[in-house]
C-alpha positions as CSV (number, residue, x, y, z in Angstrom):
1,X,-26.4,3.7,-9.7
2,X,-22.8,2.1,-10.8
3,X,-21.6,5.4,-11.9
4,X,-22.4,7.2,-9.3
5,X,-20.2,4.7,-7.1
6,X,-17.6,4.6,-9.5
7,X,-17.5,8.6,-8.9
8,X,-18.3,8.6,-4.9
9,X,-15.0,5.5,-5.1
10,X,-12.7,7.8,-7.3
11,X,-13.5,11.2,-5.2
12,X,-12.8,8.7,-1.7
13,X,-9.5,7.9,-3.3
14,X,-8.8,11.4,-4.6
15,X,-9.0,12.3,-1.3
16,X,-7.2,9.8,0.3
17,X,-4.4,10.7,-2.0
18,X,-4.6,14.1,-0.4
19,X,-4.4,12.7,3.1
20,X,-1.7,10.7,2.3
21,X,0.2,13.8,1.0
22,X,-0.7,15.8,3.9
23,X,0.4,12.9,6.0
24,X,3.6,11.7,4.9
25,X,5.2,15.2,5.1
26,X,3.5,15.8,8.5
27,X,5.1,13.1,9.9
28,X,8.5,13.3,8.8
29,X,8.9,17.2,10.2
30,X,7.1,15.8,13.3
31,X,4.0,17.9,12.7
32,X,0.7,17.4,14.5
33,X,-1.2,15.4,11.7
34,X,-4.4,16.0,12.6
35,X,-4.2,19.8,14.2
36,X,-1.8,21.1,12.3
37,X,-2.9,23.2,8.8
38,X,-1.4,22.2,5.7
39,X,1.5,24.3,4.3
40,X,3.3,25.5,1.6
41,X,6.6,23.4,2.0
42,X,8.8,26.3,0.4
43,X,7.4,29.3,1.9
44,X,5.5,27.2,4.7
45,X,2.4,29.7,4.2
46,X,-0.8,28.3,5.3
47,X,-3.1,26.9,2.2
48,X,-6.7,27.1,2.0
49,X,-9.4,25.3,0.8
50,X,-8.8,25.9,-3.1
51,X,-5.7,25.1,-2.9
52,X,-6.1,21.7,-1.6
53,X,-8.4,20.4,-4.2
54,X,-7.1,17.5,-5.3
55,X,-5.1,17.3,-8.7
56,X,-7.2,19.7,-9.9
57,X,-5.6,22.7,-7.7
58,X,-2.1,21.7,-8.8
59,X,-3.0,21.5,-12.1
60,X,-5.5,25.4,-11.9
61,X,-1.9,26.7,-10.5
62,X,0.5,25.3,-12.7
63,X,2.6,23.5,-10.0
64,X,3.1,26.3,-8.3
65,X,2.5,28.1,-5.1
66,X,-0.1,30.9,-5.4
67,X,1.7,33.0,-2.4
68,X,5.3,32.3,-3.2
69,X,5.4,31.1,-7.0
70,X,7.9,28.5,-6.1
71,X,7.4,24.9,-7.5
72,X,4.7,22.0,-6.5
73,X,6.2,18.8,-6.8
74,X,4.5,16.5,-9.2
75,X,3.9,13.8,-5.9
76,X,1.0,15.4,-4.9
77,X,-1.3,14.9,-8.2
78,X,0.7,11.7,-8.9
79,X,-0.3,10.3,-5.5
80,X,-3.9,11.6,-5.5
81,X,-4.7,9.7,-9.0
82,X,-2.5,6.4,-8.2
83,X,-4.6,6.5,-5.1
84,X,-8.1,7.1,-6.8
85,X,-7.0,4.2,-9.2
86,X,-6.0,1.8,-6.5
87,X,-9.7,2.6,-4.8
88,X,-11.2,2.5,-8.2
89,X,-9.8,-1.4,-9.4
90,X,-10.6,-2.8,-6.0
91,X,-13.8,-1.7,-6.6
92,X,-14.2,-3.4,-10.1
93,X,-11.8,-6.4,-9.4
94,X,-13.1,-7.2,-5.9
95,X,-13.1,-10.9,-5.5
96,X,-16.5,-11.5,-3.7
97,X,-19.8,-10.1,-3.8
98,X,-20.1,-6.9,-1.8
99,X,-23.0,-7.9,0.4
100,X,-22.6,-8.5,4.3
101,X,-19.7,-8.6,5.8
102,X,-17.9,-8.3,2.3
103,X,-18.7,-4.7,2.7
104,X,-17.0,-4.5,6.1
105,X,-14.0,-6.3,4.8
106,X,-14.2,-4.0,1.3
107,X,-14.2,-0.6,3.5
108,X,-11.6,-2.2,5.8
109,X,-9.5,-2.9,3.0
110,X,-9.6,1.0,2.1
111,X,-8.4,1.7,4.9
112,X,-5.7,-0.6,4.9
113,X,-4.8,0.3,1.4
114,X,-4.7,3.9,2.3
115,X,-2.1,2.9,4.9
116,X,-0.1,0.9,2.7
117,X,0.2,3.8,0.1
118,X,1.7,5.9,2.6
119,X,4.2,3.5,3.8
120,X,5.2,3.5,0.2
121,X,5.5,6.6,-0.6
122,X,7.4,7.3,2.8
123,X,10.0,4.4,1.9
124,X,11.0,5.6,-1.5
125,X,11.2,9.3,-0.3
126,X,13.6,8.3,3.0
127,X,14.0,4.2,2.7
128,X,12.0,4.0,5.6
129,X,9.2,1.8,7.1
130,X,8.1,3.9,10.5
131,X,7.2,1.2,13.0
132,X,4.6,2.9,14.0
133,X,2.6,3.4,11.4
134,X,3.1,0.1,10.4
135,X,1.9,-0.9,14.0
136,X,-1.4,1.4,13.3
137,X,-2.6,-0.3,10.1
138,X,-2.2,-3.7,11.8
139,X,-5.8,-2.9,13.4
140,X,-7.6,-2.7,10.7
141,X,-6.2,-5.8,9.4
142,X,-6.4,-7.6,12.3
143,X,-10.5,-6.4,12.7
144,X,-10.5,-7.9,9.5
145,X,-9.2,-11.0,9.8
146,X,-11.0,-11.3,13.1
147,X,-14.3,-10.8,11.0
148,X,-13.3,-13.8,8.3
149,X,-12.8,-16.3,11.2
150,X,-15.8,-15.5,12.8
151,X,-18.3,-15.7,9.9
152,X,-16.0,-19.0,8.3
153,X,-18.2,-22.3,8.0
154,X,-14.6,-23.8,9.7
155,X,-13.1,-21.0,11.6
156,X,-10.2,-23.1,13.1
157,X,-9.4,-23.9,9.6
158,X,-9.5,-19.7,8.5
159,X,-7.7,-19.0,12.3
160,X,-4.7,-21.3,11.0
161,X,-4.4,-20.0,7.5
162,X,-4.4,-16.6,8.8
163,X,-1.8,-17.8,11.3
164,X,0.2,-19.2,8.5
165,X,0.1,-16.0,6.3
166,X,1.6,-14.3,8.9
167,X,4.6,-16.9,9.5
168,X,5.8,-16.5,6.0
169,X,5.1,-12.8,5.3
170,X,7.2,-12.0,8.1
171,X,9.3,-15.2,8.5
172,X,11.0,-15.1,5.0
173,X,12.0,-11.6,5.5
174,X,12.7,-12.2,8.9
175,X,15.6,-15.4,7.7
176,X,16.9,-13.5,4.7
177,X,17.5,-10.4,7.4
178,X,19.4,-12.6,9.3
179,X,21.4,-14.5,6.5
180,X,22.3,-11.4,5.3
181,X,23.0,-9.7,8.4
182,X,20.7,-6.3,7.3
183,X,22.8,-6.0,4.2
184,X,19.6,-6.8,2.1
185,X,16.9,-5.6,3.7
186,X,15.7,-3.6,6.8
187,X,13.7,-4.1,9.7
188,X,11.3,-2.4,8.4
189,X,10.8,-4.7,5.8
190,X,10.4,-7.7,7.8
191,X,7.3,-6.0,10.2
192,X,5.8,-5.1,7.0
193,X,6.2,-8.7,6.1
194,X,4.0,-9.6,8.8
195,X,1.2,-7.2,8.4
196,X,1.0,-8.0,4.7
197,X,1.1,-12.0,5.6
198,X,-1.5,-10.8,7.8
199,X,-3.8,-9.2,4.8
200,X,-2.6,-11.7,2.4
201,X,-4.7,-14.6,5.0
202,X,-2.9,-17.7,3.9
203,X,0.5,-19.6,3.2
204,X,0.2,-19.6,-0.4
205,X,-1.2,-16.3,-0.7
206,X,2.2,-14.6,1.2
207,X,4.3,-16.6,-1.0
208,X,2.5,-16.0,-4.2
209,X,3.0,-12.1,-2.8
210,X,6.5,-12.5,-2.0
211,X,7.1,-14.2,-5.7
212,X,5.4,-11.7,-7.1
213,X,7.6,-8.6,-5.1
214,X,10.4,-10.4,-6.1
215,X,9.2,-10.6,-10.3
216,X,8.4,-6.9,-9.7
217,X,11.3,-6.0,-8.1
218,X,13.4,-7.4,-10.7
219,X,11.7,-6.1,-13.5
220,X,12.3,-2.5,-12.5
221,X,16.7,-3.3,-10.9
222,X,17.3,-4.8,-13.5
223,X,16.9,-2.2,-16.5
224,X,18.6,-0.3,-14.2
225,X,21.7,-2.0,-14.1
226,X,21.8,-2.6,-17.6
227,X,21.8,0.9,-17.8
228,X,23.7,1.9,-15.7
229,X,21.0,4.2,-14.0
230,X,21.6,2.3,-10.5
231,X,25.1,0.1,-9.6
232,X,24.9,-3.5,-7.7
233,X,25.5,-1.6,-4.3
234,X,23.1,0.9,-4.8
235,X,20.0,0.7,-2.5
236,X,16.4,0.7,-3.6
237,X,13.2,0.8,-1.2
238,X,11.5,-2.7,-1.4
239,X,8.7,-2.0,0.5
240,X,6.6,-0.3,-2.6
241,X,7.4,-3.9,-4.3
242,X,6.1,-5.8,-1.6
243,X,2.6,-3.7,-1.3
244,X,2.1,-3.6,-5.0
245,X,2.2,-7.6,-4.9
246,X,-0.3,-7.7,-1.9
247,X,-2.6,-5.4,-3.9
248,X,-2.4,-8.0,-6.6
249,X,-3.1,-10.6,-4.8
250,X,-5.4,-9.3,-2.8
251,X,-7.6,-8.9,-6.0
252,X,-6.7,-11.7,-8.1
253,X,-4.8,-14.1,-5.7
254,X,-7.5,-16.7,-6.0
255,X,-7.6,-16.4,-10.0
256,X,-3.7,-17.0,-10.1
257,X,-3.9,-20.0,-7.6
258,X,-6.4,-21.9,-9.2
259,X,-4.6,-21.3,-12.3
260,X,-1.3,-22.6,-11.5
261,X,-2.5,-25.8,-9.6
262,X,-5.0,-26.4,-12.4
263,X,-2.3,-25.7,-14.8
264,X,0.5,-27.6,-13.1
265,X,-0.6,-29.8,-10.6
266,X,-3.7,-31.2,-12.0
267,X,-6.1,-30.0,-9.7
């Protein structure tokens, strides 16, 4: 029975990682993203079924098109198995019992997640965070905080935590935006601040994301600059960094609290 989850979760996220594809170049050509056929993007001939099989189709090909022999760009398999393993170590590393409304806040989190990978893939292709996608993922994150405070033994208590998430993800963006006068970061970075604040569900939880963006984010500049691959001025998407921490703490956030304040506050 766990394996054939583990294969029904890596298939959903396989093919998530094909929607997201489909999606991201949909919407920047301003394409119908639910009518319109997918396409070759070179000869913009209209694929079929076998060729839309995820990574395995690229892979059968060659990364190439089977009407115009033109390349595949490695995204599309790349995407489809980041995806699948995203799906895949929420599913082994999800913090609570998946009973109840665990399971509604586990689907909802696909969802969510699905969202977020296209936002990321979308901002390092163009360095940009469309508002309204942004604005369309807030639903499910919102029906899922709604579903926390409802079932909480103090829901006032989970209301304000959620409240405070929300402050910080978007509020530190929000003052460093402004200190900086948009020479840091975008907008786009600050509403996706507040969505992720939103998922994150608690003060500490957006800060330990934000940290953790910031440890990421550094990690992958700074080589950069030391070798020369990327100059001081030069401008790289943040958004990615900011997700990735989410995604961490959304699976081990309570792990790495209870380890700092035990291991440096006492508690």
């Amino acid at each position: 029975m766990a394996t054939l989850k583990i294969i029904t979760i890596i298939v959903l996220g396989l093919a998530s990682g094909s929607f997201i594809n489909a999606f991201v170049w949909r919407w920047h050509e301003k394409k119908d993203w639910v009518k319109d056929r997918s396409e070759c993007v070179r000869c913009h001939h209209k694929l079929g079924f076998w060729d839309l099989v995820p990574v395995a189709s690229w892979v059968f090909l060659r990364g190439k098109c089977r009407y115009c022999g033109k390349g595949i760009s490695a995204q599309y398999p790349l995407v489809e198995i980041l995806t699948a393993g995203l799906f895949l170590g929420s599913y082994i590393y999800w913090p609570y019992k998946l009973s109840g409304v665990n399971v509604a806040d586990f689907l909802l989190w696909l969802v969510i997640l699905t969202g977020l990978v296209i936002l990321a893939v979308y901002d390092i292709k163009w360095m940009l965070l469309p508002n309204k996608i942004i604005a369309a993922f807030t639903i499910p994150a919102a029906i899922m905080a709604i579903l926390n405070v409802l079932v909480a033994n103090n829901s006032l208590l989970m209301a304000l935590n959620y409240t405070g998430g929300v402050l910080v993800g978007g509020g530190v963006f929000y003052l460093v935006f402004i200190i900086s006068k948009g020479q840091w970061i975008g907008g786009g970075d600050i509403k996706l601040g507040f969505l992720l604040g939103l998922i994150a569900g608690s003060i500490q939880s957006s800060f330990l994301m934000i940290f953790l963006s910031a440890l990421l984010g550094s990690l992958i500049s700074i080589p950069m600059l030391v070798t020369h691959k990327a100059k001081r001025t030069s401008k790289i998407p943040y958004g990615p960094f900011l997700i990735l921490g989410l995604y961490v703490v959304q699976l081990f956030g309570v792990t790495i609290l209870n380890w700092y304040y035990h291991s440096f506050m006492g508690l």
